[in-house]
FINU-966500 format. One record per residue (C-alpha): residue number from 1; residue in one letter; chain; x, y, z. Coordinates in Angstrom, 3 decimals, decimal comma, always signed. Example, Ala and Ser with C-alpha at 12.3 -4.5 7.8 and 13.67 -1.06 7.14 Angstrom:
<sekols>
+-----+------+-------+----------+----------+----------+
:  nr : rest : kette :       c1 :       c2 :       c3 :
+-----+------+-------+----------+----------+----------+
:   1 :    A :     A :  +12,300 :   -4,500 :   +7,800 :
:   2 :    S :     A :  +13,670 :   -1,060 :   +7,140 :
+-----+------+-------+----------+----------+----------+
</sekols>
This chain:
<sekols>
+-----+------+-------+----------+----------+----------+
:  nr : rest : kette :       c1 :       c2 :       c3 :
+-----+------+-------+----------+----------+----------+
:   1 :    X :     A :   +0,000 :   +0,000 :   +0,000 :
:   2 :    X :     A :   +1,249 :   +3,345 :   -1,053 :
:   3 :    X :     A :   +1,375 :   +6,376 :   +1,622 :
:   4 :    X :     A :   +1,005 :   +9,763 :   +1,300 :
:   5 :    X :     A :   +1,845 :  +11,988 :   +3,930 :
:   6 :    X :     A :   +1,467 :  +15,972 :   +4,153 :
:   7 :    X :     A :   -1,301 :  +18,182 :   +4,765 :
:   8 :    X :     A :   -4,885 :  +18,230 :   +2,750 :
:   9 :    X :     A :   -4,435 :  +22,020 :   +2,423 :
:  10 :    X :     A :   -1,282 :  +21,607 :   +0,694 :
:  11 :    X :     A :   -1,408 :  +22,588 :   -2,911 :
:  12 :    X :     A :   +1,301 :  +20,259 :   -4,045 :
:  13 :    X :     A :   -0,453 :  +17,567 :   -1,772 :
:  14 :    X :     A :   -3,721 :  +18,440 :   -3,544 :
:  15 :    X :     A :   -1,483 :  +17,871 :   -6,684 :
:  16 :    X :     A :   -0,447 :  +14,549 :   -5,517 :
:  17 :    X :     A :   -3,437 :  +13,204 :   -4,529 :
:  18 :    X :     A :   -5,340 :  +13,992 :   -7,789 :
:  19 :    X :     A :   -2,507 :  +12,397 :   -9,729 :
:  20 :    X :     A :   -2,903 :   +9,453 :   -7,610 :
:  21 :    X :     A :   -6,614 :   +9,199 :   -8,434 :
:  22 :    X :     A :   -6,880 :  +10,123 :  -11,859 :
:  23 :    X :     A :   -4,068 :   +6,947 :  -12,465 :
:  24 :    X :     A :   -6,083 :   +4,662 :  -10,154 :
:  25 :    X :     A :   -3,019 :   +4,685 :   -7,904 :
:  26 :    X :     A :   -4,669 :   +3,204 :   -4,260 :
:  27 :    X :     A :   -3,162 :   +5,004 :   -0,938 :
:  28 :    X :     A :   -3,494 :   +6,019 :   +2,152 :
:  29 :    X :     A :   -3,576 :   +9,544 :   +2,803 :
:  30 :    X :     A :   -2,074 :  +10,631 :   +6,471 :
:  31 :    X :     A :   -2,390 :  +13,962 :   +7,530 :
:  32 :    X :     A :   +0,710 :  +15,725 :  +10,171 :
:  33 :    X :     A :   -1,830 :  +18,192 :  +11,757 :
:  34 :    X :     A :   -5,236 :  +15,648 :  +11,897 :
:  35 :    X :     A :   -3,479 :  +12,197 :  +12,584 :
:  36 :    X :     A :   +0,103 :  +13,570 :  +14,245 :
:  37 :    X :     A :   +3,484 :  +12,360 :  +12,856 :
:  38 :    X :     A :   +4,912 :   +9,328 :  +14,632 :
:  39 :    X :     A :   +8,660 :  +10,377 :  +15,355 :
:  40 :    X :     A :  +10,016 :   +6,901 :  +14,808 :
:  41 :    X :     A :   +8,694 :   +7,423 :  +10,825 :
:  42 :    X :     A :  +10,435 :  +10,681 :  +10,835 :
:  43 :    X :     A :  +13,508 :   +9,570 :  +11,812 :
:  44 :    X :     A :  +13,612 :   +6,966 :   +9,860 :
:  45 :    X :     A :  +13,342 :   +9,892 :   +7,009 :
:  46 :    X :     A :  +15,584 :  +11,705 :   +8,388 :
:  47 :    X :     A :  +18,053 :   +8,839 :   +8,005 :
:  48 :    X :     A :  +17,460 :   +7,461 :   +4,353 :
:  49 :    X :     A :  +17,148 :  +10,966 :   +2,797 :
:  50 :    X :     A :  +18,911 :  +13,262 :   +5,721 :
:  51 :    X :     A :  +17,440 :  +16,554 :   +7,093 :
:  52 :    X :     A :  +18,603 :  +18,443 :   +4,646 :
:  53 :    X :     A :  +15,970 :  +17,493 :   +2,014 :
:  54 :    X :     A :  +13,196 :  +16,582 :   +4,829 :
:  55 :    X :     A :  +12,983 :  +19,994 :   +6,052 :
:  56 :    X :     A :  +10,850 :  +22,795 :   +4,010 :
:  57 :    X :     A :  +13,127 :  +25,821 :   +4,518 :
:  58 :    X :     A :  +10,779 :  +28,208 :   +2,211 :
:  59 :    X :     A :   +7,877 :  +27,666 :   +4,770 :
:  60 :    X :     A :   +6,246 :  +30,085 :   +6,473 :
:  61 :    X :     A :   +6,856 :  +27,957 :   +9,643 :
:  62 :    X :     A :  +11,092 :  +27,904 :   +8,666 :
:  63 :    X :     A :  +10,911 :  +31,756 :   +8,040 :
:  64 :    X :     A :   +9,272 :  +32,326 :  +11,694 :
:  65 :    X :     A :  +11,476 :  +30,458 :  +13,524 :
:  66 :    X :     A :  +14,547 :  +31,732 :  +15,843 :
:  67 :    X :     A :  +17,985 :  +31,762 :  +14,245 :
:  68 :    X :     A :  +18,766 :  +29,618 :  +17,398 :
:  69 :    X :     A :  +16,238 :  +27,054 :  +16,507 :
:  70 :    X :     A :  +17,130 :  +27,370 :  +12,212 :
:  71 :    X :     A :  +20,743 :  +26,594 :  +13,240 :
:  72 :    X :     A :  +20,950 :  +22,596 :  +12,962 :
:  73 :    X :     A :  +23,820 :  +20,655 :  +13,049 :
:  74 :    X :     A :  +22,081 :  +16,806 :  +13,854 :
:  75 :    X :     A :  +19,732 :  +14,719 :  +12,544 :
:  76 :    X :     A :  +18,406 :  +14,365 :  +16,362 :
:  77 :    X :     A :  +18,298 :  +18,126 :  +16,403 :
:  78 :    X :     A :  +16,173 :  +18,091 :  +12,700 :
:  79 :    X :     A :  +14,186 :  +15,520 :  +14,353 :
:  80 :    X :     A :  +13,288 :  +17,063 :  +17,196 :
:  81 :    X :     A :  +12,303 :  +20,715 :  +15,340 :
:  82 :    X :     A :  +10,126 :  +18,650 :  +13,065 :
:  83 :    X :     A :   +8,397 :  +16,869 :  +15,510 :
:  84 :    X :     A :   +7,516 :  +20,087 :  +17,369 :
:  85 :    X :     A :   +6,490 :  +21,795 :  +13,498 :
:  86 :    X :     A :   +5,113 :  +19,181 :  +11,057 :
:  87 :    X :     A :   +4,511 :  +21,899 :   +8,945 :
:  88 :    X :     A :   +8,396 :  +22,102 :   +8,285 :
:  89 :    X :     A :   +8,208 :  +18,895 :   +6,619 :
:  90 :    X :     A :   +8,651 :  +19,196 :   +2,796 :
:  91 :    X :     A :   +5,417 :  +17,595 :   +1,151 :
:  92 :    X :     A :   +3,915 :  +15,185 :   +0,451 :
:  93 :    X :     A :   +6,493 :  +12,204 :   +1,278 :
:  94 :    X :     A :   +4,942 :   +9,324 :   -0,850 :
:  95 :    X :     A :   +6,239 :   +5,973 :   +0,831 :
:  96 :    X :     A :   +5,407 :   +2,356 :   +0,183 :
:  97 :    X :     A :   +7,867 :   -0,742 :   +1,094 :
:  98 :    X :     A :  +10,047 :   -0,116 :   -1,872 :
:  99 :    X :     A :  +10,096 :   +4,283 :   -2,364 :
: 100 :    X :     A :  +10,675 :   +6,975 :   -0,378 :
: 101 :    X :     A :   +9,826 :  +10,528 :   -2,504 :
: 102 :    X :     A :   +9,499 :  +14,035 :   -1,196 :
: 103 :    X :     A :   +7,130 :  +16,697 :   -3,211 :
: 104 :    X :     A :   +5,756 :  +15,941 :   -6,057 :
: 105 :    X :     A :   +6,706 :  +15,245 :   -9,733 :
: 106 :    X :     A :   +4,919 :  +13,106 :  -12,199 :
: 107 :    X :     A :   +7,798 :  +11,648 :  -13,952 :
: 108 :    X :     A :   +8,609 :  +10,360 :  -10,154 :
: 109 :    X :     A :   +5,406 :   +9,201 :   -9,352 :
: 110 :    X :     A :   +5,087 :   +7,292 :  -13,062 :
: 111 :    X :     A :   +7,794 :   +5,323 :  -11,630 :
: 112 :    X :     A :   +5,496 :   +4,058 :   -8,592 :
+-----+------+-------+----------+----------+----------+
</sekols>
């Protein structure tokens, strides 16, 4: 079973998810701010893809935070921001047993 993870208001979610349909592509849809974000999934994230590409830094959320708090150096420390702000997470992360994506680009998901 294919995941997709982000939030429904998300325009590149919304993007996803219509692809998904349209193709007849089943998954389940998990939402970070309805269903919460289970922080052994994002660290295991974190690992394959690092924190670098997990973390949105054009969000609204990135631009309000402190320098202090912007200044990572660990994946526990990327962890632990994301956990607190889901909404820092790029989106969506498609996942199934064999993929791990973040955003959203049909030539990727043609591949699923």
């Amino acid at each position: 079973m294919l995941n997709l993870y982000g939030i429904k208001n998300c325009d590149t979610v919304k993007k996803a998810r219509r692809w998904l349909e349209e193709h007849g592509v089943e998954y389940q849809f998990h939402d970070f701010r309805q269903d919460g974000l289970d922080e052994n999934l994002l660290t295991s994230w974190v690992k394959e893809l690092g924190w670098e590409t997990v973390v949105n830094k054009r969000s609204t959320t990135w631009r309000n935070l402190s320098d202090k708090e912007k200044e990572i150096s660990t994946n526990t420390q990327a962890i632990k921001l994301l956990a607190a702000n889901p909404t820092l997470i790029k989106r969506p992360i498609t996942q199934n047993n064999k993929i791990l994506l973040v955003g959203f680009k049909e030539v990727e998901f043609k591949n699923i």
